[in-house]
Backbone bond lengths (Angstrom), bond angles and torsions (degrees), N, CA, C in turn:
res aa  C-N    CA-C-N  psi(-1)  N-CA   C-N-CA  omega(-1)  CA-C   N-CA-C  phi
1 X - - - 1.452 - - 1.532 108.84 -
2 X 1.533 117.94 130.48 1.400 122.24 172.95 1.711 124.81 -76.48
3 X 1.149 110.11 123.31 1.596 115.84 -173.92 1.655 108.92 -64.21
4 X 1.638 95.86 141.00 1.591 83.81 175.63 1.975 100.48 -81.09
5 X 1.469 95.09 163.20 1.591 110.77 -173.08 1.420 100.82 -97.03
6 X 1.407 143.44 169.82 0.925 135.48 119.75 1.597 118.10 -118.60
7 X 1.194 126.50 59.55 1.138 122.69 -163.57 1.611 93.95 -114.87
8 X 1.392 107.63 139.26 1.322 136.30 -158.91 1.856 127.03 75.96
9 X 1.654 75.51 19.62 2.252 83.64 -176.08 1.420 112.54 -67.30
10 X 0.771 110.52 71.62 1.840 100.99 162.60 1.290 119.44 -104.86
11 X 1.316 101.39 101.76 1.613 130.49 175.48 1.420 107.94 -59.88
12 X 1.412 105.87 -48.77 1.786 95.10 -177.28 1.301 107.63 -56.70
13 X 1.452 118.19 -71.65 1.791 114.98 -169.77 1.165 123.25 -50.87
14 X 1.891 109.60 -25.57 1.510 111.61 160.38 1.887 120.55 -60.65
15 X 1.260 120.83 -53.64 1.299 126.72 161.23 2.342 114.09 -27.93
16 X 2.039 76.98 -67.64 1.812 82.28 174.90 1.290 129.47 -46.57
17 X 1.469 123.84 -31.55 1.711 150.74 -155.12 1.268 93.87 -73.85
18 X 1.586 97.41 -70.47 1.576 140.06 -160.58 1.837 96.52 -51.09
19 X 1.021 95.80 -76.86 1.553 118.11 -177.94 2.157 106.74 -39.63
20 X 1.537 104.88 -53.92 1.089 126.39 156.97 1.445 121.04 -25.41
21 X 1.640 99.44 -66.99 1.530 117.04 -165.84 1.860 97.29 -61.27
22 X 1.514 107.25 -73.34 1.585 122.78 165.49 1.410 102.03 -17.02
23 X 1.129 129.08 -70.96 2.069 113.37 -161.41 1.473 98.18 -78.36
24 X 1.374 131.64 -7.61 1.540 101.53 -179.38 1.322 108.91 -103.60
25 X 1.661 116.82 -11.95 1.499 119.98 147.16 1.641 120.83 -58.11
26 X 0.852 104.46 -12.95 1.424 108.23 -178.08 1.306 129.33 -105.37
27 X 1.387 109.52 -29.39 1.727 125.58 162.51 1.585 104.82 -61.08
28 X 1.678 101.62 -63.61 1.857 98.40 178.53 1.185 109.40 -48.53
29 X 1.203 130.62 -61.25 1.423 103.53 176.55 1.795 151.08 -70.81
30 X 1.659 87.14 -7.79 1.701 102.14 170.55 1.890 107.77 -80.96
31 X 1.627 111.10 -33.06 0.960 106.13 -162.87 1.709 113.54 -98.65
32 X 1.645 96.57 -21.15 1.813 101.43 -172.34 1.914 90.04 -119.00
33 X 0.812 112.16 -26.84 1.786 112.28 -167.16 1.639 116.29 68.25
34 X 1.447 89.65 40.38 2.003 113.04 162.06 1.239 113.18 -76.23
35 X 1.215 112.35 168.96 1.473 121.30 165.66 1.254 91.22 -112.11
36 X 1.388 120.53 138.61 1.999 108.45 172.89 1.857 105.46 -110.14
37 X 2.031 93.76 68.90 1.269 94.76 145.12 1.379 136.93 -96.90
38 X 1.335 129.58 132.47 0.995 107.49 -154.30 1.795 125.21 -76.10
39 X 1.683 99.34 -35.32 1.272 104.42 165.40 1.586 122.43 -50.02
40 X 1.025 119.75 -39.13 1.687 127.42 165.06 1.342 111.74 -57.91
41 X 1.357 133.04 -52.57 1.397 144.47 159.41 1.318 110.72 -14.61
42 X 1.453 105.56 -77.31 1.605 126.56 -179.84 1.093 105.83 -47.36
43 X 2.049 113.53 -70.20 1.661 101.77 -159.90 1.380 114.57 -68.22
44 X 1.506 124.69 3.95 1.183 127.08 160.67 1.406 122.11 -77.08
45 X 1.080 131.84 -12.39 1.316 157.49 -144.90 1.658 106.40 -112.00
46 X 1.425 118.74 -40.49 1.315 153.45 177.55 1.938 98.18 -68.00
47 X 0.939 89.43 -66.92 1.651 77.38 175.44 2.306 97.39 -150.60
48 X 1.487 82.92 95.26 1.455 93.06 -172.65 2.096 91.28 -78.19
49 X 1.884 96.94 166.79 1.400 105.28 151.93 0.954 128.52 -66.85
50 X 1.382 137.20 149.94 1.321 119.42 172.10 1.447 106.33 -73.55
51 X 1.789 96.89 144.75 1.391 134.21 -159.32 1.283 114.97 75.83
52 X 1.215 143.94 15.02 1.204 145.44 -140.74 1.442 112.44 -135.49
53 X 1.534 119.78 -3.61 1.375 144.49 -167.03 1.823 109.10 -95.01
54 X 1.286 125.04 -61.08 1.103 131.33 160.48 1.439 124.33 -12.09
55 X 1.057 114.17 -58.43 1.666 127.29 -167.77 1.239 104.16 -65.48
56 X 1.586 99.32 -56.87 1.714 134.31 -178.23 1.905 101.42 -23.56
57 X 1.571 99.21 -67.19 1.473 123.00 -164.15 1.275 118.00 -83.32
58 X 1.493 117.43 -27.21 1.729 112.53 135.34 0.951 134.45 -43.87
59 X 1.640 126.27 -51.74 1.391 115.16 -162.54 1.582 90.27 -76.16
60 X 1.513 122.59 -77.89 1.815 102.97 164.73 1.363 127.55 12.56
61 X 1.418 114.15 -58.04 1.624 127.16 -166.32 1.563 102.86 -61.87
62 X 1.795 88.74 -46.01 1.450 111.33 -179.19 1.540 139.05 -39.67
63 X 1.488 94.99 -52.01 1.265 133.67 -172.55 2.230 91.58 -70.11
64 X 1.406 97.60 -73.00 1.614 86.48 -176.17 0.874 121.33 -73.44
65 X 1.474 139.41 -1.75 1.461 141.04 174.04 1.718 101.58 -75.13
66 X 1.231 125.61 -23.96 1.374 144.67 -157.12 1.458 92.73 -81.87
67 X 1.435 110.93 -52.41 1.447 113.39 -155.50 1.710 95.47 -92.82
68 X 1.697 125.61 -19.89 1.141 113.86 -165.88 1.906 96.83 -75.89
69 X 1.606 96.35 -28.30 1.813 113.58 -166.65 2.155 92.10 -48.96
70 X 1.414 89.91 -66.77 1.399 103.26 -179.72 2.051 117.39 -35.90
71 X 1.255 90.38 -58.04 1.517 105.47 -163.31 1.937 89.34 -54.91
72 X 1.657 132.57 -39.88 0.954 123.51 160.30 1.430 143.91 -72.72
73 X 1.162 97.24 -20.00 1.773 108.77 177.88 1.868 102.75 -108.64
74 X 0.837 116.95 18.19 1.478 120.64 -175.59 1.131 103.28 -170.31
75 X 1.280 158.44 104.31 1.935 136.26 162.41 1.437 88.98 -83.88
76 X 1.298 127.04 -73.64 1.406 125.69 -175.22 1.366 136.01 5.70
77 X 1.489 94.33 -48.32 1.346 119.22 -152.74 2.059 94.06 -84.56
78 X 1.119 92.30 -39.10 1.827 93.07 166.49 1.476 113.77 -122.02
79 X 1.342 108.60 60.85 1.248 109.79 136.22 1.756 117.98 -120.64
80 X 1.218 90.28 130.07 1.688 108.55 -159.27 1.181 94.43 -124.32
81 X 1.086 121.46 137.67 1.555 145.19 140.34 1.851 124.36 -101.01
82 X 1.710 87.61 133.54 1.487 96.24 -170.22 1.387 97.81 -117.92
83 X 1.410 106.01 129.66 1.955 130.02 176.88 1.029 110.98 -61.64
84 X 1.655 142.55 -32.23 0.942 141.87 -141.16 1.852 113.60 -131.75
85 X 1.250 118.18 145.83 1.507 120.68 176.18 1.316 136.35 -62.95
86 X 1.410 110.46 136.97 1.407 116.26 -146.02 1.720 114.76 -56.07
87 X 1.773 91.46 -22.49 1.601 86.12 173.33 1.591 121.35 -83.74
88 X 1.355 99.37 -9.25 1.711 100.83 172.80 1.405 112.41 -66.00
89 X 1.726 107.96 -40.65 1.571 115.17 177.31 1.386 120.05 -49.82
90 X 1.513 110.26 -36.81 1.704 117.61 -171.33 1.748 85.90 -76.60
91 X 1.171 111.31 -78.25 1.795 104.94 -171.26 1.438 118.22 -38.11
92 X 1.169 115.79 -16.11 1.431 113.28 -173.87 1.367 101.26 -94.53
93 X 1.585 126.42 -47.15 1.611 107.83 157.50 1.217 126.45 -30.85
94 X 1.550 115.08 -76.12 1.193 145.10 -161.33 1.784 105.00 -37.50
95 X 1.497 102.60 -43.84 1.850 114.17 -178.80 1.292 81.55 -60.99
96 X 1.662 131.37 -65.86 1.321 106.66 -123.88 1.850 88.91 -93.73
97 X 0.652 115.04 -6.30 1.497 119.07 159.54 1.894 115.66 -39.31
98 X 1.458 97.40 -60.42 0.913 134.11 -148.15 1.640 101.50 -84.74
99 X 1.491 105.75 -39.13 1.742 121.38 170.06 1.356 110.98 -68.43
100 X 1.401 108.05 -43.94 1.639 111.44 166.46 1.507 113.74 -48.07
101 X 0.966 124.69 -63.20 1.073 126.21 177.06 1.615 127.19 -48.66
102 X 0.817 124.41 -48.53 1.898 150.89 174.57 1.803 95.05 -50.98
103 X 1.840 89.61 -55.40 1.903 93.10 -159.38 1.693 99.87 -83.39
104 X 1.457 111.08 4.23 1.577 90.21 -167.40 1.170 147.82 73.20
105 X 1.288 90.21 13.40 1.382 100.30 -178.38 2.198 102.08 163.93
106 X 1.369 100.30 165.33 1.893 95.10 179.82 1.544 85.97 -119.19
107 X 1.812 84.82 -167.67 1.385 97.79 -169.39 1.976 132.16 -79.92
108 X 1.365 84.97 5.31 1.595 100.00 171.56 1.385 94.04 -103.83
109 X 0.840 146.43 -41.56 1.703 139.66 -176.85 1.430 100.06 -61.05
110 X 1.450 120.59 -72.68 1.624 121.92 171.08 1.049 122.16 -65.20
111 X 1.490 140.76 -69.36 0.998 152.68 162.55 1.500 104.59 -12.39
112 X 1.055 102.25 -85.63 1.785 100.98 -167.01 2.026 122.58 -86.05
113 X 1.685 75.69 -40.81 1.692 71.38 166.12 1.673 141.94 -81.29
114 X 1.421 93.96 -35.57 1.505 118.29 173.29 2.083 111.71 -71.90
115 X 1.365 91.29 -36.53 1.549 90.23 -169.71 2.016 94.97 -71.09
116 X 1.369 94.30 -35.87 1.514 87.45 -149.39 2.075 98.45 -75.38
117 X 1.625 104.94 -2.81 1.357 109.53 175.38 1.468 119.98 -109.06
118 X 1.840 107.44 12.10 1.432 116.50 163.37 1.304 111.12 92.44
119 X 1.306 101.64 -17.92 1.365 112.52 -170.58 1.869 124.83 -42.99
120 X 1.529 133.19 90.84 1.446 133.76 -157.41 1.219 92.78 -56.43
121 X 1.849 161.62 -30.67 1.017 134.76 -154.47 1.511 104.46 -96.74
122 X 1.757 123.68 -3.53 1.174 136.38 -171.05 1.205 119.06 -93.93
123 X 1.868 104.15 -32.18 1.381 129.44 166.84 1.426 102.99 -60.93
124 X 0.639 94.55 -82.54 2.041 109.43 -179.81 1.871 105.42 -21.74
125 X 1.895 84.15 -66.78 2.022 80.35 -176.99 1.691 117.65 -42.30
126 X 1.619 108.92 -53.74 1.424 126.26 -169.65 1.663 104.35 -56.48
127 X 1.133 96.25 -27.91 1.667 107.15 -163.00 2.207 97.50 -57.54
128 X 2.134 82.64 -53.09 1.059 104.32 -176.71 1.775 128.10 -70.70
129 X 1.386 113.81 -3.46 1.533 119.52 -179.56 1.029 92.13 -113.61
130 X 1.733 153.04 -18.37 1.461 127.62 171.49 1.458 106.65 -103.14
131 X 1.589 122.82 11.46 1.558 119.60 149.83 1.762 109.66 -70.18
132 X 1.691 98.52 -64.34 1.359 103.87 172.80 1.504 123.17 -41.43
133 X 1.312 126.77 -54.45 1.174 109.94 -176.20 1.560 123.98 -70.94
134 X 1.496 115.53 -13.29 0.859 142.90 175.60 2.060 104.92 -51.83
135 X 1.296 92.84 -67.09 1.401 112.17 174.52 1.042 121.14 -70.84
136 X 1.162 126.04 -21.11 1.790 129.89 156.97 1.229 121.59 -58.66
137 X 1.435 106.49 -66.71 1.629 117.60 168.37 1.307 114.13 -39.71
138 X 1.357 130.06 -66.89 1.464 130.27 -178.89 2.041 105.32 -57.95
139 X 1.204 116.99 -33.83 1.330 106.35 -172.71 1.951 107.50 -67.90
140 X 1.467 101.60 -42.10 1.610 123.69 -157.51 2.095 86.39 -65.17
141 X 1.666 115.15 -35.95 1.050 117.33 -150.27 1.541 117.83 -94.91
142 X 1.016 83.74 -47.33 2.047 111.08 172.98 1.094 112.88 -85.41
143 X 1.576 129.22 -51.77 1.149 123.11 -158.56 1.692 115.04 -95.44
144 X 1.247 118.45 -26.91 1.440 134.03 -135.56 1.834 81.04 -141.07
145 X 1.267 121.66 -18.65 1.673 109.46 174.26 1.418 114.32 69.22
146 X 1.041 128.38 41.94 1.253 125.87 -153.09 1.981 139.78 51.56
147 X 0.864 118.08 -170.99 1.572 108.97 171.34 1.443 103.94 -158.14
């Protein structure tokens, strides 16, 4: 029988992230009346309304200015290592690309925004991407030995 790990648990920075993620979902929508999903973001972004582009390319700005802030006041904190092959990485986008699309939304659109507004079709999705990944992981891991 395989032991569970907890190696890489950090609850605090998860709390900080978490907590993080929550108020800037929550400003966009107190202050612009967005949803801050991101896949919606983008394909809005792709061919926005006019006037509707601006916001779009901030929060973007947002997003990597966030991680460049980090990469200087923390490197640690993003340096990541990935187990798996680079073509698994592209296919593994590409699905969840692709799930975004199907579900209408990803897991910052549902996940955080929809769950945290009760929303049953957000419940349902979220319900449905931490079954799925659930079942991926164990298939990619147990069954398939990695890739």
């Amino acid at each position: 029988m395989m032991e569970a790990s907890l190696e890489g648990f950090t609850p605090w920075a998860a709390l900080a992230g978490g907590t993080l993620i929550g108020l800037a979902a929550l400003l966009l929508l107190l202050c612009n009346g967005r949803i801050a999903g991101i896949s919606g973001i983008m394909g809005g972004s792709l061919q926005p309304a006019r006037g509707d582009l601006l916001w779009r390319v901030l929060f973007f700005w947002g997003l990597f200015a966030g991680g460049a802030l980090m990469l200087w006041w923390w490197p640690a904190a993003l340096d990541i290592r990935i187990d798996v092959s680079t073509p698994a990485v592209i296919l593994a986008g590409l699905l969840v690309g692709l799930g975004a699309r199907i579900g209408s939304g990803c897991t910052s659109g549902h996940g955080v925004c929809g769950v945290g507004r009760l929303a049953p079709r957000s419940i349902v999705a979220s319900a449905v991407f931490v079954s799925a990944a659930m079942l991926t992981v164990y298939v990619v891991r147990h069954v398939l030995g990695g890739i």
